[in-house]
C-alpha positions as CSV (number, residue, x, y, z in Angstrom):
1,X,49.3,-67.2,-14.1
2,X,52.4,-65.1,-14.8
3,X,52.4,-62.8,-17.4
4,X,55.7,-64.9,-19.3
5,X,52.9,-68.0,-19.5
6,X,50.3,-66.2,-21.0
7,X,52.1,-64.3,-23.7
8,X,53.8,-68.0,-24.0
9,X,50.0,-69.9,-24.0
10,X,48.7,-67.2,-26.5
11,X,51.4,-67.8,-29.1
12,X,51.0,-71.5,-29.4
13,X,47.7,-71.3,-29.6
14,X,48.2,-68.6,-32.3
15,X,50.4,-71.0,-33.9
16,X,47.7,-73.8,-33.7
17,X,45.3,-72.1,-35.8
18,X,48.6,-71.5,-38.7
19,X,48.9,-75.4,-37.8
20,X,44.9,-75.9,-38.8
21,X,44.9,-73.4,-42.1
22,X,48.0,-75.5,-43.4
23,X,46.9,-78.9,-42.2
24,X,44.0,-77.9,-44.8
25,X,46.1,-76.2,-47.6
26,X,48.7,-78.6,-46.9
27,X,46.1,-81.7,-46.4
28,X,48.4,-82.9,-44.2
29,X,45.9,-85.5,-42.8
30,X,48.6,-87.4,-41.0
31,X,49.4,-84.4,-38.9
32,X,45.7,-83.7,-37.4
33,X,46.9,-84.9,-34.2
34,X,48.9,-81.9,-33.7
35,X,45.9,-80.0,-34.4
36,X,43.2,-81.5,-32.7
37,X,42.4,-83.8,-29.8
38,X,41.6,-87.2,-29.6
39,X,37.8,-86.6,-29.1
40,X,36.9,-82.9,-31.1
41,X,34.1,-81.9,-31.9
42,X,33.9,-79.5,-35.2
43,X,30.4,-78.3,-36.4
44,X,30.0,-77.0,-39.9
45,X,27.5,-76.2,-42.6
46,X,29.4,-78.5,-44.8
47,X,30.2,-81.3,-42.4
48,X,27.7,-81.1,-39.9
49,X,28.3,-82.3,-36.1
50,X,31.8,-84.0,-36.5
51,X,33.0,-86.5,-33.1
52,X,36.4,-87.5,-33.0
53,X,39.7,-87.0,-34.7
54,X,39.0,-89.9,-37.3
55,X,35.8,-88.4,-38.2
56,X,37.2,-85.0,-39.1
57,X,39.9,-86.2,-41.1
58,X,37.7,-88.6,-42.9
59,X,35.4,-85.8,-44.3
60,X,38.7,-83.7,-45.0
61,X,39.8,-86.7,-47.2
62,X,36.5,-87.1,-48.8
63,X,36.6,-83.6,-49.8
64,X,40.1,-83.9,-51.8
65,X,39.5,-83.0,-55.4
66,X,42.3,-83.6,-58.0
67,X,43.9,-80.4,-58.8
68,X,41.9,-78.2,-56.3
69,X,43.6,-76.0,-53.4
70,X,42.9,-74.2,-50.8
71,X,45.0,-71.5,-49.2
72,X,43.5,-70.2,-45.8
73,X,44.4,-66.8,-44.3
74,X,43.7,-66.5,-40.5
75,X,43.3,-63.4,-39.0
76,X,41.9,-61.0,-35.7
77,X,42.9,-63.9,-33.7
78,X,41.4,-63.8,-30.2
79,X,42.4,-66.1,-27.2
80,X,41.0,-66.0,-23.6
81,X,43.1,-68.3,-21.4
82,X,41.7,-69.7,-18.5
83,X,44.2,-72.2,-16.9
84,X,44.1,-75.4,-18.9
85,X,41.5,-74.1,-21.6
86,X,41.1,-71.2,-24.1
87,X,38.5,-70.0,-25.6
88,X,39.7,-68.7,-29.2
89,X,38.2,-66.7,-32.4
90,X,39.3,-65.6,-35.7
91,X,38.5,-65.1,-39.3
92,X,39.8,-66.9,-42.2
93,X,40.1,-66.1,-45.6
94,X,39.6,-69.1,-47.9
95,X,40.7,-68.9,-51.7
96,X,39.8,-71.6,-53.9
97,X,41.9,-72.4,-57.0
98,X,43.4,-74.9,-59.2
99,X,46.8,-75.6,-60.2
100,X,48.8,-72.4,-61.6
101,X,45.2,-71.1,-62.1
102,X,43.8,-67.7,-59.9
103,X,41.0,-68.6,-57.6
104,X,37.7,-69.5,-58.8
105,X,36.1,-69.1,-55.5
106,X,36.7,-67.6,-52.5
107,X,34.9,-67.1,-48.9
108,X,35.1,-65.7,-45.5
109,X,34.8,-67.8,-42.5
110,X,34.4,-67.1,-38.8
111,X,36.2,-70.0,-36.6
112,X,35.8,-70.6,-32.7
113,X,36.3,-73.1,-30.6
114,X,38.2,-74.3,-27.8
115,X,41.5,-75.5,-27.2
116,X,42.9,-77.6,-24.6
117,X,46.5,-77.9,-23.0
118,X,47.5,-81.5,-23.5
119,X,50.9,-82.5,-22.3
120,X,52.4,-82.9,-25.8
121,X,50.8,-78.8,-26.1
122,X,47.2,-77.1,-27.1
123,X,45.1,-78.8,-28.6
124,X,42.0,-77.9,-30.1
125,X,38.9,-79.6,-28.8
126,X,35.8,-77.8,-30.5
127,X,35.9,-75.8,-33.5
128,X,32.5,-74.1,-34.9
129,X,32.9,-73.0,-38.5
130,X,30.4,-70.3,-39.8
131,X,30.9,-69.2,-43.2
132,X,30.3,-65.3,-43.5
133,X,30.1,-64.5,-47.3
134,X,31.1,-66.2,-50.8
135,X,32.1,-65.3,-53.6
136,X,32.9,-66.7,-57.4
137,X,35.5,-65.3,-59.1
């Protein structure tokens, strides 16, 4: 793999993880298949073992509460490209907070997964959440 196509591979999947944190902030349901494929798996304390893109954004939807945002930082982003499939890992900083109001809660998470290069671009095809700390503000 030429060195133009990694740096090129690493940014879009870079840009796929900014593509999950605003999907979220954003709830941008309609957009998940830009984020995800067809047939992810995402595993969290919250949500359990999640199959398929409709399952994901149905417990995003369920989780909606009037007047409550999210804004997700990702950070320390780490991608290992092997051909067709990376494996990826980063932290996220999660602040909790209602309209014109600071956060009332905010956590630190540790995402990895794996994302797939599907011909409309990478994808992400499992995503393991593990929340690190919490706190109430």
């Amino acid at each position: 793999m030429s060195t133009d196509t990694l740096i090129a591979d690493r940014i879009e999947i870079a840009d796929l993880f900014t593509r999950f944190a605003l999907l979220l902030d954003e709830k941008r349901w309609e957009d998940a298949g830009t984020v995800f494929t067809d047939d992810v798996a995402v595993y969290s304390p919250r949500g359990g073992e999640l199959h398929g893109i409709d399952k994901v954004v149905g417990f995003m939807r369920q989780g909606e509460v009037e007047g409550r945002h999210a804004q997700h930082t990702t950070t320390d982003l780490l991608v290992d490209v092997d051909g067709d499939q990376a494996a990826a890992s980063a932290n996220s900083l999660v602040h909790y907070y209602r309209d014109g109001q600071a956060p009332h809660f905010t956590g630190g998470l540790r995402l990895a997964g794996t994302a797939v290069r599907t011909p409309a671009g990478w994808r992400l095809r499992e995503v393991r959440i593990t929340p690190a700390w919490t706190r109430e503000n």
